[in-house]
N, C-alpha and C positions, 0 to 999 in steps of 0.2 A: 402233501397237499391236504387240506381240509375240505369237505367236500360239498356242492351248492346244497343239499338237504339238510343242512346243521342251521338250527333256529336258536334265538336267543330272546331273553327282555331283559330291560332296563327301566330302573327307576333312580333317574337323575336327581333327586332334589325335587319329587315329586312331577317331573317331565317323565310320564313314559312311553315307553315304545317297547311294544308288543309282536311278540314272532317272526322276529326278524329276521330272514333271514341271510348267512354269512358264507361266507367262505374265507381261503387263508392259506398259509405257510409255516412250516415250524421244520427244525433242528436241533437236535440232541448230538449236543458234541461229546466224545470218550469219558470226559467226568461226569457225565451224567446232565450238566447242564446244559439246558435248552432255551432256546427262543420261541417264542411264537405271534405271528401278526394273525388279525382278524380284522377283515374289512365288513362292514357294514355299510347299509345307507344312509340311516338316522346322525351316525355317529363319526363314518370316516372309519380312519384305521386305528385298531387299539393294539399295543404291542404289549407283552408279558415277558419275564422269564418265569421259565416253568424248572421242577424235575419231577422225572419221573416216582414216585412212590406204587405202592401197593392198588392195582387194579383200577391207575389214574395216573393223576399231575397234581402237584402240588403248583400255582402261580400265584405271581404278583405283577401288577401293570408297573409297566415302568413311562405310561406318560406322564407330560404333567399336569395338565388338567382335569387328571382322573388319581383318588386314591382306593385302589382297588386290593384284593387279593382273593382267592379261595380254592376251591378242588373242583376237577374235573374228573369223571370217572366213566367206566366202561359200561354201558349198557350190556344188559343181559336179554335176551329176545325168548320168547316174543313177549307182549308186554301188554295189557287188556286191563277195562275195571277190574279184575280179578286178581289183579297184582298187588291191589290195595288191599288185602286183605288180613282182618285180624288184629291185636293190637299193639299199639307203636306209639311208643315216647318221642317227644316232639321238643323241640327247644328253639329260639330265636332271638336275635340281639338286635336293635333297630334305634330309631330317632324318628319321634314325632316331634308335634309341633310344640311340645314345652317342654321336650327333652330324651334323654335316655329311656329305650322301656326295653325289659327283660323278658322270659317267658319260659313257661316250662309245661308242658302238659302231657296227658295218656289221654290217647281214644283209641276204641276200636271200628277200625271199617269193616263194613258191609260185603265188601269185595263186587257189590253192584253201584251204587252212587250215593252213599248215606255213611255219615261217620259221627259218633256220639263219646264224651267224653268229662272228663276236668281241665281246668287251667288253673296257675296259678302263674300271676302278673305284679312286676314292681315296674308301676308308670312311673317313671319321676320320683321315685318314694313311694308312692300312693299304693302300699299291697294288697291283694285282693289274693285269699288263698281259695282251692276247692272251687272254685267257677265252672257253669256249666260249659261247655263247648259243644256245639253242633256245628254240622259241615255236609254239602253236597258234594260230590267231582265226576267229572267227567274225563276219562281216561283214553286219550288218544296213540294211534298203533307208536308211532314214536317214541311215548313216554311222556308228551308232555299235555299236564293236567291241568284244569284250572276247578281250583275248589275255592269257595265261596263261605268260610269258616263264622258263625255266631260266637263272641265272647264279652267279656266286660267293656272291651273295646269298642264297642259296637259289631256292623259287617267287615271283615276280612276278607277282601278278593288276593288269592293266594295263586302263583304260577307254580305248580309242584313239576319234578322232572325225575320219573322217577328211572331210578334204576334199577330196580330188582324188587322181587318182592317182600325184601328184609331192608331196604335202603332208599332214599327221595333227597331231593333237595329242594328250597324253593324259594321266591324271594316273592316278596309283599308289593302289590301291583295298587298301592290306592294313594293319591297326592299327598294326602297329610302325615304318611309317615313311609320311612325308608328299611325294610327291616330283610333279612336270610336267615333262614336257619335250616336243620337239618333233622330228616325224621329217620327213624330205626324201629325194627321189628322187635319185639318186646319176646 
């Protein structure tokens, strides 16, 4: 069983829905391959198959109104602004509203609520190297984060989830564009 303390967000096509939270069911059959249902309220039931990999799951949704995939991974405890700390390359794949955008950046956090850096962005084409990046967050005991990132883009409200203090994930919480990606300890 999955358990009622497991939160989640979604950003539908710019509908989102915020800390949600789920419960569920999952099975790992002797090949390794598994199922897993996750009920929410927003959404109803979303089903995956998963496998296991390294210190996670690897999924992908198998409804049909949803095309989804990514990892899920083990938290490390305990988990504080503090965990943010030091610097960590950043990367993100997304869809705005004119299209494709890329991303790739280094900042370092503060390990209290301040994170300062570069970006470099292909919206659309449109490359922008060396950009400044700034960023607040606020780090809750579960791991999940919301940082409020400054870039070429203008403001980025970011849900980060972190798991350890060399690893995060997080996906892009604003209507005009749909983006995840994944930060690591440098």
């Amino acid at each position: 069983n999955i358990t009622t303390s497991s939160v989640a967000d979604f950003n539908d096509v710019g509908t989102l829905s915020t800390n949600i939270g789920f419960t569920g069911t999952y099975s790992i059959a002797a090949n390794g391959r598994g199922t897993l249902s996750m009920v929410t309220t927003p959404l109803g039931t979303l089903n995956f198959v998963v496998y296991p990999s390294s210190g996670g799951l690897i999924m992908l949704e198998t409804d049909v109104r949803f095309a989804a995939g990514g990892t899920a991974l083990q938290q490390t405890t305990p988990i504080s602004n503090g965990s943010l700390s030091g610097t960590y390359g950043l990367n993100f794949t997304g869809v705005g509203t004119n299209g494709e955008i890329d991303s790739i950046a280094e900042f370092t956090a503060d390990g209290a609520s301040k994170l300062s850096g570069i970006i470099d962005l292909n919206n659309t084409g449109a490359i922008t190297f060396g950009q400044p990046l700034s960023g607040t967050f606020t780090v809750a005991s579960n791991g999940r984060t919301t940082l409020t990132a400054q870039t070429p883009l203008g403001t980025q409200n970011l849900v980060v989830y972190v798991v350890s203090g060399t690893r995060a994930l997080f996906i892009e919480m604003d209507t005009n564009v749909v983006a995840a990606g994944d930060i690591r300890h440098q």
